[in-house]
N, C-alpha and C positions, 0 to 999 in steps of 0.2 A: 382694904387698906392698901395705897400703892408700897410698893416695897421702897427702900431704903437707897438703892441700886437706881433708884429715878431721882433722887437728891440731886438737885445741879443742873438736873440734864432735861428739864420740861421744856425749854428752849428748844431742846436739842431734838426730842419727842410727839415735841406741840403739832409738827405737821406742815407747818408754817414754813414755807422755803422760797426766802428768800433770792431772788437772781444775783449770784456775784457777779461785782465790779462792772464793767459800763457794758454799756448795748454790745453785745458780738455778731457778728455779719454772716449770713449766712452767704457760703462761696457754691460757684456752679461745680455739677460732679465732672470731673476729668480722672484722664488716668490716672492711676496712684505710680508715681515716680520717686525718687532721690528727689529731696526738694532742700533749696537753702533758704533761709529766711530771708534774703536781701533782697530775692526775687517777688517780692509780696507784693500784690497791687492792692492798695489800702483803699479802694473805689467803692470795694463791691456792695451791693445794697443785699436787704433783707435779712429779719432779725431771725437766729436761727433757735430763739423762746420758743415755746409751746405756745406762745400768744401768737404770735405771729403766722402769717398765713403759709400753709403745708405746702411743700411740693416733692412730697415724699414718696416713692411707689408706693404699693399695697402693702407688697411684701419686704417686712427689712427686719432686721435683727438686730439688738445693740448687745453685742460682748461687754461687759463689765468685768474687770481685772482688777488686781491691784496695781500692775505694771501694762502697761501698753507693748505691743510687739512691734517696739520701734528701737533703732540705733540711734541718739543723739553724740554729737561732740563737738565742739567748739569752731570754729572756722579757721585757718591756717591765720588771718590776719586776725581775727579774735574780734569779728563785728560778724554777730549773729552766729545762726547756729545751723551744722549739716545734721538732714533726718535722713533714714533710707529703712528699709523692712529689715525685721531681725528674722532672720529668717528658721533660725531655729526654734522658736517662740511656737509652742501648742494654738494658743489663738490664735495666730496665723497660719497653723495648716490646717484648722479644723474646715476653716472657709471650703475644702475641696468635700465635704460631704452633705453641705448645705444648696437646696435648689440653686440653679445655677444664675437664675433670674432675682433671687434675692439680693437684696440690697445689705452690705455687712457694715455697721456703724461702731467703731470704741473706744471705751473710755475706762480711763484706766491715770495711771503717774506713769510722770518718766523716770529715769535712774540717776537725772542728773540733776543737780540745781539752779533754776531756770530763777534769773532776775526779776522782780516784781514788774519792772519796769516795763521788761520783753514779754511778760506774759501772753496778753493779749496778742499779739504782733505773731507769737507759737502757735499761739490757739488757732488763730488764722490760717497758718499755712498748714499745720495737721491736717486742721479739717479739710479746709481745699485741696491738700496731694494724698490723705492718706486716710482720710473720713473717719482721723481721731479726735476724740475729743479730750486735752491732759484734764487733769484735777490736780490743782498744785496746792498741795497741803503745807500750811505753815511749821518752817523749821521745829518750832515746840510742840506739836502735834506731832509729826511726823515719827519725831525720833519717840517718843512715850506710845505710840502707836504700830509703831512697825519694828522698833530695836527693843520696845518693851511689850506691851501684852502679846502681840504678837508672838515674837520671839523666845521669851521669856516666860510667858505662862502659856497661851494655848500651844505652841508648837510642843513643849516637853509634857506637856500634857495629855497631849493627843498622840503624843509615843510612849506613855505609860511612865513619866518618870515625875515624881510627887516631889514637893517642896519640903521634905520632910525636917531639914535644918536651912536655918538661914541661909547657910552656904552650899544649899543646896537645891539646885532650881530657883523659880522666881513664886516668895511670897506673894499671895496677891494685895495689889495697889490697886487701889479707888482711882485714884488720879490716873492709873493706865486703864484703866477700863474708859474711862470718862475722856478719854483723847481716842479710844477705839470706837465710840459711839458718833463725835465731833468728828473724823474722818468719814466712818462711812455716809455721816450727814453730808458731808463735803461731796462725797461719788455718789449721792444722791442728789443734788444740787444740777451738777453737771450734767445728767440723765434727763431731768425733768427740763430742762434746758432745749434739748434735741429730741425728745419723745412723742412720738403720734400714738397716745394710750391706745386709740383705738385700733390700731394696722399693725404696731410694733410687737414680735417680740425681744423680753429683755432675758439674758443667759446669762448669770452672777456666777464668776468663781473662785471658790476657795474660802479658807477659812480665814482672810482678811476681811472677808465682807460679809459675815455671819448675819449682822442685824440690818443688811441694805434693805431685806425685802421687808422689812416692816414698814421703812420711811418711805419705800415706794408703793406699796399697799395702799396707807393709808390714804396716798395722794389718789388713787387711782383703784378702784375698789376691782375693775373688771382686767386689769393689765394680765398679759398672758408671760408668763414668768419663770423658769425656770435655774437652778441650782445643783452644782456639783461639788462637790467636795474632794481634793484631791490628795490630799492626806488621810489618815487613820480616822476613824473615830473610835472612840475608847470601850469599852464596857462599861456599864453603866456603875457597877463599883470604884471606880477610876473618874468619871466624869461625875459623879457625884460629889465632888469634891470641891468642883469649882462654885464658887458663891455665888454667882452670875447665871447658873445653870438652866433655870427657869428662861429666863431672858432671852439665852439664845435659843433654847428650844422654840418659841413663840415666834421668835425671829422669823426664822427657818420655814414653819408651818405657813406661815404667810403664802411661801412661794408655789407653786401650781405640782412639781414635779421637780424631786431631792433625787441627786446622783451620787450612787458610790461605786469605787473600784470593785469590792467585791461583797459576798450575800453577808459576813461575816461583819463587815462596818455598816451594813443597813440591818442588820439582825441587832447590833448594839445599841444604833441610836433608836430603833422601835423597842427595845427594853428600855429607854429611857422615857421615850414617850407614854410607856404604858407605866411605869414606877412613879414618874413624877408628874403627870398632865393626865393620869386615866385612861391614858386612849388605847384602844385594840385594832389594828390591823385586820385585814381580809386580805385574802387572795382569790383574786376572780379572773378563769382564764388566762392565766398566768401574770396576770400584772396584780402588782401587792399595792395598796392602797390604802389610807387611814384618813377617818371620817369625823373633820375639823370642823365642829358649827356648819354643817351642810356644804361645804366644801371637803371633796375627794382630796387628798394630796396624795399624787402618783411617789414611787418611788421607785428609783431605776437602780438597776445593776449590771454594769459593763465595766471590764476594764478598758483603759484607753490605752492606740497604738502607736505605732510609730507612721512617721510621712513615708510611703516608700518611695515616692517618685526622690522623694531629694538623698535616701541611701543610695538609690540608682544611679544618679546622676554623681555623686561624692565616687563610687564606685569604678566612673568611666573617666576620673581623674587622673591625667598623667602624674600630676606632683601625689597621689594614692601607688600607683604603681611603681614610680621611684623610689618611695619611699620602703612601698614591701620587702623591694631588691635589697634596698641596703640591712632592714632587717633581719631579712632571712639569710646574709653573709654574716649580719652580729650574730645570731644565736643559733648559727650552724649545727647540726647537729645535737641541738638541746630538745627539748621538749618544754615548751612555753606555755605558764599558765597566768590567765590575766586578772586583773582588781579592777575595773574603774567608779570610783568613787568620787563623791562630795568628802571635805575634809570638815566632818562631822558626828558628832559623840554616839548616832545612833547607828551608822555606816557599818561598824562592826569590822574595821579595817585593822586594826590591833588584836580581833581575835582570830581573823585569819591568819595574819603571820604567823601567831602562837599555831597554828594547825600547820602550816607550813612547815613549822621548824621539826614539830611531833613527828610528820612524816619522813622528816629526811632521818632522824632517831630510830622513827620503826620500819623504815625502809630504806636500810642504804644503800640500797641499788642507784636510787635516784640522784644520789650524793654526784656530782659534777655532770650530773644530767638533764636534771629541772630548773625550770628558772620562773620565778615568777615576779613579774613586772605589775608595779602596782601603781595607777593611774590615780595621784590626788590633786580634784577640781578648788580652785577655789573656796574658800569656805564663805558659805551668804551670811551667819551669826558672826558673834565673839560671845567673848566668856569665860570665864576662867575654867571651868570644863572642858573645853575647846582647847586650849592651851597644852590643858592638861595630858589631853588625849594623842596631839601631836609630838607631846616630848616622845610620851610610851611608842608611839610608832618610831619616831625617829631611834629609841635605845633598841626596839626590835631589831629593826633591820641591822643595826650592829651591831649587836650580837650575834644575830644569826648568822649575817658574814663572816667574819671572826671566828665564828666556833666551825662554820662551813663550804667555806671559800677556798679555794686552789688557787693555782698561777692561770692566769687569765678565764677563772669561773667565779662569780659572785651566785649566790641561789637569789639573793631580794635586787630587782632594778627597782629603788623608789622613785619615780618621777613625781617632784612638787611642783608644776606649775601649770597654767592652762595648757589644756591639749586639744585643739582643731578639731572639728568631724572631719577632714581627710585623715590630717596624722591617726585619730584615733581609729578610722576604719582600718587603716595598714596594719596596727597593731591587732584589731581585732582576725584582719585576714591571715596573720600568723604563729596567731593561737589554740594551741591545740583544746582550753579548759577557760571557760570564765570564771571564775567563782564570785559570786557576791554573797555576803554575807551577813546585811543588816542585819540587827536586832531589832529592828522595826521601822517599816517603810510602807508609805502608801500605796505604791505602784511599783516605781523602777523602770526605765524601760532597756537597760546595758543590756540583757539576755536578746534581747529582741533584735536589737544593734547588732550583736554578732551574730546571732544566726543568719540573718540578709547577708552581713557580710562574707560568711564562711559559705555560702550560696555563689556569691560573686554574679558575676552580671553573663552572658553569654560571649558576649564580647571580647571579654577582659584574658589578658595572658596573664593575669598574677591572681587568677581566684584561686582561693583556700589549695582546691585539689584539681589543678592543671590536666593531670591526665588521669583521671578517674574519678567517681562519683565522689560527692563532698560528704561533711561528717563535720561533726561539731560534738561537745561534750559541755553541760552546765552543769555547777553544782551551787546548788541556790536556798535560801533561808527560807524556811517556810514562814516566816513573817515580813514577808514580804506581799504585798498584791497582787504581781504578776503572778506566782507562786502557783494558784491553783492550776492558771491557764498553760503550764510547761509539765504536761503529764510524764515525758520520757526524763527531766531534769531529774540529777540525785537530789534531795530535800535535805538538808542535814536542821539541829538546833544550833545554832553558832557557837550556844555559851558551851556545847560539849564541846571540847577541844579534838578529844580520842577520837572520838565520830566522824567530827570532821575531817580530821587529817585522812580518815581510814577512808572518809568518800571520796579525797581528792587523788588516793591513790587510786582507787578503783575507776576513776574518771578517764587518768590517763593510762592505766592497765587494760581499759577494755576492748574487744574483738572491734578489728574495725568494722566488720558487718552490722553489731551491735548500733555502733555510735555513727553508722548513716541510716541504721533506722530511727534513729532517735533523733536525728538531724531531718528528717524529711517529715515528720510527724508535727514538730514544732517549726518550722518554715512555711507548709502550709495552713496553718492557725495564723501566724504570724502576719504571712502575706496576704491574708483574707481579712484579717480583722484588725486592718491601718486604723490611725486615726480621721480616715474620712468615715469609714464603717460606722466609730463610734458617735460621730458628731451627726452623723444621718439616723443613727438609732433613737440617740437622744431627742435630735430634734423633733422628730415622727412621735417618738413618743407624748413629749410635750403639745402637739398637737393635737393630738389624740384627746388628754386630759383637761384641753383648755376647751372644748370641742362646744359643749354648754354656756360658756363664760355669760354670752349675752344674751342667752333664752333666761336666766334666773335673774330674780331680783338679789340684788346683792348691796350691804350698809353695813360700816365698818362700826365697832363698840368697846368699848373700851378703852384707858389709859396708857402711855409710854409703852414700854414692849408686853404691857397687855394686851395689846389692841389686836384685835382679828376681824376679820370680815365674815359676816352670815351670807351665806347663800342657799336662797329656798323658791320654792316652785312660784310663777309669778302672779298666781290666784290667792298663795300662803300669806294670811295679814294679819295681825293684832285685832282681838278681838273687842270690839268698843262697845264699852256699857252704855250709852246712853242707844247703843240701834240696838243692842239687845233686850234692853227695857222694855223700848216701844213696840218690839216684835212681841213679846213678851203678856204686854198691856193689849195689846189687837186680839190676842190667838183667845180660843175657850178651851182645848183639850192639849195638854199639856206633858210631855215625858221627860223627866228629868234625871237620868242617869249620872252618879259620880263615883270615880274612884274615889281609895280613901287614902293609902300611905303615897303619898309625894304629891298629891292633888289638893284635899284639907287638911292633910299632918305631913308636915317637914319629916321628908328623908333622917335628915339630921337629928330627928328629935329622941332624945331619951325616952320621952316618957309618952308612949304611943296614944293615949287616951285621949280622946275628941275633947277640947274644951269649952267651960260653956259657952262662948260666945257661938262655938258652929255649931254645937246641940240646937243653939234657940234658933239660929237660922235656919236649919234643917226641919227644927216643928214647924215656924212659920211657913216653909215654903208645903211641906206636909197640908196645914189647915186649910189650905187653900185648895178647895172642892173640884179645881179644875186640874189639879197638879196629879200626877202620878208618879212616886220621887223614888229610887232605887239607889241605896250604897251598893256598887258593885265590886267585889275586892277578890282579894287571893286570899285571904286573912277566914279561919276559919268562921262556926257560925256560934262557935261558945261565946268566944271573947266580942265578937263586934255585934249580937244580941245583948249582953250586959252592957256597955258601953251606950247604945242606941235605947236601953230600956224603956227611957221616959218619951221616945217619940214612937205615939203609939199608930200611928199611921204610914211609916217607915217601912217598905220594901227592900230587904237586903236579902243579895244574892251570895253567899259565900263560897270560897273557895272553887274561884272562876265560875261560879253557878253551879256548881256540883249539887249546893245544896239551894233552895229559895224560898223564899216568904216573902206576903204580899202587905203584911201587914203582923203586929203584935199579936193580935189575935187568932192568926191565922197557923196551922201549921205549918213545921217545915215539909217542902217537900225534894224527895229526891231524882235529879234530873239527868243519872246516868244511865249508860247505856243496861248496866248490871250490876250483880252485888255483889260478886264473886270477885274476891281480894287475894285469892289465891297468888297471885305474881308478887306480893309482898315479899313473901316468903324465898323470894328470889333473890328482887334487888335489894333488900334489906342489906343480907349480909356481902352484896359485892361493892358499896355504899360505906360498911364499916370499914370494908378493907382499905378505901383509899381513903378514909377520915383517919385511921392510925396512923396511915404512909402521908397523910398530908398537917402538916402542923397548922394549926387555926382556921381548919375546918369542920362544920357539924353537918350532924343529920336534924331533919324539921321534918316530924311525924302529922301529918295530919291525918282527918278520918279517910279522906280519899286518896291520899296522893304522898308521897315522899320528893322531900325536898335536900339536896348537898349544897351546901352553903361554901362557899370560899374565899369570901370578901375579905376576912381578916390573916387570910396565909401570903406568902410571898407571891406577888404577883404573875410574876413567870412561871412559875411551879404551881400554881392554883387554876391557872389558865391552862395550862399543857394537863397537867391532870385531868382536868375538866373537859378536855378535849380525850382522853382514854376512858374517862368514865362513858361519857356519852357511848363513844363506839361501842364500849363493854356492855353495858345494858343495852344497847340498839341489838343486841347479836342474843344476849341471853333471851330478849324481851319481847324475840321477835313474832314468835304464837301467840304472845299475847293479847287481850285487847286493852290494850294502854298506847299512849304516847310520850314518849320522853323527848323532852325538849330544855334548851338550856336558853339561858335569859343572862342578865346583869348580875353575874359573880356566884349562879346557883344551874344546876343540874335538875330537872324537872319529874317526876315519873309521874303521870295522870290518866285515868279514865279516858279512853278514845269517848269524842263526842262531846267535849265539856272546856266550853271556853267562852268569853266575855260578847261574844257574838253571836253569839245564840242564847246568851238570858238577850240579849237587846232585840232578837229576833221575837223573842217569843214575848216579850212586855207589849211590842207594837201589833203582833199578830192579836194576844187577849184584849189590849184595847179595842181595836178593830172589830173582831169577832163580839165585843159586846154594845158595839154602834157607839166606838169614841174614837174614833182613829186619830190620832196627834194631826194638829197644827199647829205644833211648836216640837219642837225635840232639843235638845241639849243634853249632850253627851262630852264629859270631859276627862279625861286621863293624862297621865305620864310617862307610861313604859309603854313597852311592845303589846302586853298583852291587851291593852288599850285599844292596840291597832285592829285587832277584830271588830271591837266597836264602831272603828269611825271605816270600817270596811264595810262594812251591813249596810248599815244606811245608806248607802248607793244603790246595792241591790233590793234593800227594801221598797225605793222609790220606783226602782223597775218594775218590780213584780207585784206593783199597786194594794202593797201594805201599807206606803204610805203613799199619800196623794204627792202629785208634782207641785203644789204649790206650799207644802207644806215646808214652816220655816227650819231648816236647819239649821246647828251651831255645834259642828263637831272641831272637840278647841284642846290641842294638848298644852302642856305645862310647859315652857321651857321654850326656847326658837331653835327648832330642832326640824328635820324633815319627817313629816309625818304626812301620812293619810287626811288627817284630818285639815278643814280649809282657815283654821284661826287658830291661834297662839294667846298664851296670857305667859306672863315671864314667871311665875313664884309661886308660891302658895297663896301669899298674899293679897296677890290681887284675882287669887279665884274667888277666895274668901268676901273681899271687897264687890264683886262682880255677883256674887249670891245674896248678899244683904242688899245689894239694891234692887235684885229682883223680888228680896223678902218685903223690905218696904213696901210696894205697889201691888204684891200679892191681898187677894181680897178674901177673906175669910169666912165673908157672910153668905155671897149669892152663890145658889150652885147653880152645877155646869150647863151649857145651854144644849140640846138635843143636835144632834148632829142634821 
């Protein structure tokens, strides 16, 4: 049933994208300059649609944003509009770690608001001087889109702060989600516009565009696609909360290769993936992957750096060095500690002060000797929180002046307004301590900032430490993302106040030898792992992961942000009843192998008993003198002998063939290595222990084999257990002759020698050996253990137990990657696909001599 979260939006889901507004031109590539609008030659030919004929390199890239890294503003005479490169913009310095041959294409909004009129007229010269493409989102979209779910639900969201009263964070609105879907349809619009699916890659970032790669998936099943997320992502207790949850997860999955800052937001959203979608992760070779309907989706973890060439270059600024001068005559003889901050509720710029003022309390040495200058940017939200947050700093700082100020000594410089990357380098080169102090932050890159700059350039007469080695001091939030990557920085909790004030004395208390080891430890990290590092990691990666895209068959299924794409080996096909009839109707000696639970009883089902419709299918294909039919299961041989009673010519092999019968009348017989169960006695009781330590998990005795179950315990806690059991019994278990192995949500301990591939070995060896060798086989399953089955049959044809002409049909449940070369989607229609082999089955003549 689609969910409710698709009301409104099938338009918006359907797929269906349309080209806005009129034909756009495609312009010849020239340098990217400062470009004005007036200068536009409105001549140029060639539509720059996907329809249109390509003249694209090979290799090109399209950056998707929410923002373009461009400067817009008005013209002096106010006809048209000046663009030039923002040059502080992440999307535009990541270009220096991408091939150099690569062609960079984006699309993204501008910051301003562009006339409907001049749209096109924009579009044009972007593209032409600066190979952007805008996406101009209508005013009522926009603002419910970007000042509202945005803003308002996922950013507070994704910093851990819950709607818990009206007034508190943003309830969730339908109508803001529903202009968050309309927009990214709109930056999907624009892409599909300029995109050569087959050459391009696409790079989406951020969590404005959470559901882009669905609308571009669906367009484009083999697009090579990657995503980074450059904020937090939650725990999955916290992200649970949002109604839309599902949605964006699917979103997401869509894309090739998911980026986080650090192991700790990709450890969250794969607890999400695994809570709410089933999915389980692997680690191979060091890259972590999870396995989407036959699509790998990579997942990365890097933090992102800074540009150094543009610190360097800020660095060798005369108006930088002027500047230092005059600072270091203002704060003569102080000891300078710095803030620079976004003026934002999560900044944690209020409880540094409070730490500031503690210290100068519990340490008044410091008293007209510390000063600490706190740098607040802009704020990019509103909100009454925001407000709120500015009074309490603004009453900090005076008070603490007030209670701690002298004749020409203030302890708080608060600077409220924009601060330049030069000014702000001066400040940083005469700083003895930066403190940042979020309560939670994706990244951050301020620490990184000063320590370049506390380095200073070789050149320079005002680096940090003129005549002797440099030094730097951070004292930084461990919730932050830079966080892990600053091993020498002090780490405090921000919300302890004590702690912190006590780190920031310690900061500037410390041995200088100290804090240039600590300075030269995080400089070289720093200056090693820029933002070209990361953008060439990513990229390589995503390469990497896309590497298959067009050796696999690949078809998108499903509705609205259900929709995924299958991708499976390109021999892997649906298996069709009417050629398997007529294979069926030709052949005389016959092997029929089926599982039972997920193959002709629903997973789902309560009530596990075959019913009669499959019984009578099962006798039918039974009567039939040419057939050889085998239930092969995990399922003991009490229950699925009662069960199968009335078909008396029924073959079942239980409990992975431990045990087998060729028929009702036949005994069982035992097909292990030995009888000696003495290792019970082992892993019984190290099996109880983790079933008490684990809630809603059991033990499953059978005669050969012990089973741990933990399908119904918390899913991270059932999984990680599951992963200690294993090791535990691999160590206690290991003289003995058993195999332990773990499966879908259970821990395995079994008899070495005893698995679903070898009763299928030995059904085709006894037919053989009694001059019937199959010219037909049908073998069907659903799990892993299955995969032994449709493993044999390869080597059975090798090793001329079965002829090479004989017909195969090894078919699992589900579109899923498997061994075997056909698929049937359900139970249903294996069910359906057996009754019409029942039908045409002959019950009279027998089998003809080989």
């Amino acid at each position: 049933m689609m969910s409710k979260s698709y009301t409104n939006l099938l338009d918006l889901a359907s797929g269906n994208f349309p080209i806005m507004g009129r034909e756009k031109k495609r312009l010849p590539r020239v340098m990217t300059v400062t470009g004005v609008i007036s200068e536009l030659d409105d001549e140029q030919a060639n539509s720059v649609t996907s329809e249109g004929p390509s003249s694209v390199v090979q290799d090109r890239i399209i950056i998707v944003a929410n923002q373009l890294p461009i400067k817009a503003k008005r013209r002096p005479d106010d006809i048209g509009w000046s663009f030039s490169w923002d040059e502080d913009s992440l999307l535009w310095q990541l270009k220096d770690g991408l091939p150099e041959d690569m062609e960079v294409l984006y699309v993204g909004s501008l910051r301003v608001d562009v006339d409907s009129s001049e749209q096109d007229d924009v579009s044009q010269l972007l593209l032409e001087r600066f190979k952007c493409v805008p996406a101009f989102l209508p005013q009522a979209i926009l603002s419910k889109f970007y000042h509202g779910f945005c803003k308002q639900q996922l950013w507070p969201l994704f910093h851990y702060m819950l709607p818990y009263s009206a007034t508190h964070g943003g309830r969730f609105d339908r109508s803001l989600w529903e202009a968050y879907v309309a927009a990214n349809k709109i930056f999907s619009q624009r892409v599909i516009e300029v995109i050569n699916p087959d050459d391009d890659f696409v790079w989406i970032h951020d969590y404005h565009l959470m559901v882009l790669p669905s609308f571009l998936r669906r367009r484009f099943t083999r697009l090579r696609m990657g995503f980074f997320l450059h904020s937090p992502f939650p725990s999955s207790e916290i992200y649970r909360t949002l109604p839309v949850r599902e949605e964006i997860l699917k979103a997401l999955l869509n894309a090739d290769l998911i980026g986080f800052h650090t192991f700790d937001y990709a450890r969250h959203f794969l607890s999400c993936c695994s809570r709410m979608l089933g999915l389980e992760y692997q680690s191979k070779r060091g890259y972590i992957g999870l396995e989407y309907f036959g699509r790998t989706v990579g997942i990365k973890i890097m933090p992102v750096g800074i540009h150094m060439g543009q610190m360097e270059s800020v660095l060798r600024l005369a108006d930088k060095d002027w500047r230092v001068q005059e600072l270091k005559r203002q704060f003569e003889g102080k000891v300078v500690l710095l803030g620079v901050d976004d003026m934002d509720i999560f900044k944690g710029v209020n409880l540094k002060l409070l730490a500031m003022e503690q210290m100068l309390r519990q340490h008044p040495k410091w008293q007209g000797r510390a000063v600490f200058i706190q740098i607040a940017n802009p704020a990019r939200g509103k909100g009454k929180d925001l407000e709120e947050i500015r009074e309490e700093i603004q009453e900090c700082c005076k008070r603490i002046n007030e209670s701690f100020g002298q004749t020409n000594y203030e302890p708080i410089v608060f600077i409220d307004r924009p601060v330049s990357l030069t000014e702000r380098a001066a400040y940083y080169t005469v700083a003895e301590c930066v403190v940042v102090t979020a309560v939670r932050d994706g990244m951050n890159l301020t620490p990184y900032e000063y320590v370049v700059c506390r380095q200073g350039t070789s050149g320079s007469d005002y680096s940090s430490e003129s005549n002797g080695p440099q030094k730097s001091m951070l004292v930084i939030s461990e919730f932050m993302g830079c966080s892990p990557s600053l091993s020498g920085a002090i780490r405090v909790n921000p919300w302890n106040i004590e702690a912190t004030a006590e780190a920031l004395n310690e900061a500037i208390s410390m041995a200088d030898a100290e804090k240039q080891l600590r300075h030269e430890k995080h400089y070289k990290y720093v200056s090693t792992h820029d933002v070209a590092y990361w953008s060439k990691s990513f990229f390589q990666d995503m390469e990497r992961t896309c590497k298959d895209h067009f050796r696999r068959r690949c078809w998108g299924i499903g509705l609205g942000f259900g929709f995924r794409v299958v991708a499976l080996d390109p021999n892997f096909r649906k298996l069709s009843i009417d050629a398997i009839v007529a294979a069926y109707s030709r052949s005389k000696r016959r092997a029929i192998l089926l599982d039972y639970d997920g193959t002709v009883m629903p997973q789902t089902s309560i009530d596990k008993a075959p019913s009669r419709q499959v019984i009578s299918i099962i006798d039918s294909l039974c009567d039939d003198v040419r057939n050889t039919v085998f239930v092969v299961s995990g399922r003991g041989r009490e229950s699925l002998g009662n069960w199968f009673s009335s078909c008396n010519k029924l073959g079942i092999a239980a409990e992975h063939g431990y045990f087998m019968r060729w028929s009702a009348d036949k005994d069982w017989e035992n097909c292990g290595q030995g009888s000696d169960f003495g290792w019970i006695q082992i892993a019984e009781p190290v099996m109880k222990l983790y079933t008490e330590a684990t809630d809603g998990s059991s033990i499953e005795t059978k005669e050969s084999a012990l089973v741990w179950h933990h399908r119904d315990a918390d899913p991270d806690f059932g999984c990680s257990q599951a992963k200690e059991l294993l090791d535990h019994l691999e160590s206690v278990l290991a003289n003995e002759p058993v195999a332990v192995k773990s499966g879908q949500f259970i821990v395995e301990v079994k008899p070495q020698g005893v698995s679903k591939g070898l009763v299928a070995e030995k059904i085709f060896t006894s037919m053989t050996d009694a001059g019937r060798r199959a010219d037909f086989v049908l073998c069907i399953g659903d799990d892993r253990s299955d995969e032994d089955m449709f493993e044999i049959i390869g080597h059975a044809v090798s090793s001329g137990v079965l002829s090479s002409n004989t017909l195969v049909f090894a078919c699992t449940v589900g579109q899923k990657p498997s061994k075997a070369k056909y698929y049937l989607d359900d139970t249903t229609e294996v069910i359906n696909m057996l009754e019409a082999l029942a039908e045409v089955s002959d019950i009279s003549s027998p089998p003809e001599s080989p």
